[in-house]
Residue, then its C-alpha position, 0 to 999 in steps of 0.5 A: x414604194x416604200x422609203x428606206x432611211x438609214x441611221x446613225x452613219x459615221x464614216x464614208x464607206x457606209x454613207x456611200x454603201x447606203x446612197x449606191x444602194x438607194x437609200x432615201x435619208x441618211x441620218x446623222x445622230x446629233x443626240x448623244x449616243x455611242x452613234x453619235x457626231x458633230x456637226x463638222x464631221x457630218x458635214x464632210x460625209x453630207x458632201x459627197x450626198x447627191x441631193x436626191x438623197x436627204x440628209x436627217x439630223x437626229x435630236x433629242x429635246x433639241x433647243x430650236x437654235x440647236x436645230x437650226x444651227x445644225x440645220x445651216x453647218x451639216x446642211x441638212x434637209x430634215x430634222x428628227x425630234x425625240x423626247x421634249x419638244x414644244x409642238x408649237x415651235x415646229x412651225x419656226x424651223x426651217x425645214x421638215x420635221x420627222x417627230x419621234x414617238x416611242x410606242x408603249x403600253x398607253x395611247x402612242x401619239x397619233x397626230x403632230x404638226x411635223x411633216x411625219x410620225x415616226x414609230x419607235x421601240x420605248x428605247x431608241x437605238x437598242x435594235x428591239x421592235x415595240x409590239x407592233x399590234x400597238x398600232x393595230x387598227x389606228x388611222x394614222x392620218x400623215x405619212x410615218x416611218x417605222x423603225x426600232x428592230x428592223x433587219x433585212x429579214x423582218x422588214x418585209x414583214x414591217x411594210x406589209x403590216x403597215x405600209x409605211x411612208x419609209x422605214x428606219x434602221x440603224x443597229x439592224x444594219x450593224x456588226x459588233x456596233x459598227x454600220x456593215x456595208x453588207x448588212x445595208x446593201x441587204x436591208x435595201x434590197x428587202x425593201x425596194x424589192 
């Protein structure tokens, strides 16, 4: 069964909307974004996450202090890295790491030592697929998401063409910028069907 991550929460009412609908990874924007928060403040919604759900800190070209300090104050069970990053500190932080990889015209990058890939639009967060025949035919060799563009009504279609380990969204699941509890109950529920 494909997993289902949802992105970019900031208030109770969505945390709690995706975890009773059965989401796998809530994920926290540390990276600076108008889905962005501090640390402090997903804290307080980490604690009412029951520990069969992961929590995700979502970074860009993060320092490795940064990572861990995020990783110790929210708590959080993964880390997922866009932009800049040396490919040989993965292996000092402690826990997994998701590494970000924008798909575009030239060779997307197809191996990492992170725990998983995960295939995004060339502009994170604009709610816009990349073309998915880019990553037609490649042997991806370690589980991956699939995000950038997603709704209730594509991602079925997502899962079929590429049996991902887990899915992403996070302005797919929005009403005028803001996560709608509906619009998440729906994504979920295309997905675990």
């Amino acid at each position: 069964m494909t997993k289902v991550k949802i992105c970019g929460l900031s208030t109770q009412e969505a945390v709690t909307a995706a975890v009773d609908s059965g989401a796998d990874y809530i994920g926290f924007v540390f990276a600076p974004s108008k889905r962005q928060i501090s640390l402090e403040k997903a804290n307080k919604l980490a604690k009412d996450i029951p520990a069969s759900v992961q929590t995700v800190g979502v970074f860009v070209s993060p320092s490795l202090e940064e990572l861990e300090g995020a990783v110790k104050t929210v708590p959080l069970d993964l880390v997922q890295v866009h932009g800049d990053f040396d490919e040989e500190l993965i292996n000092q932080i402690s826990v997994p790491i998701i590494r970000a990889v924008q798909v575009t015209k030239k060779e997307p990058i197809l191996l990492s030592k992170a725990r998983y890939l995960l295939f995004d639009a060339p502009m994170a967060g604009s709610g816009e697929t990349f073309d998915w025949q880019l990553l037609r035919d490649k042997h991806i060799k370690q589980p991956f998401f699939i995000a950038g563009g997603l709704n209730a009504d594509n991602v079925k279609e997502c899962i079929q063409r590429f049996s991902p380990y887990a899915v992403d969204v996070s302005s797919g699941v929005e009403t005028n910028g803001h996560k709608d509890s509906q619009k998440i109950i729906k994504f979920i529920e295309s997905v675990k069907r």
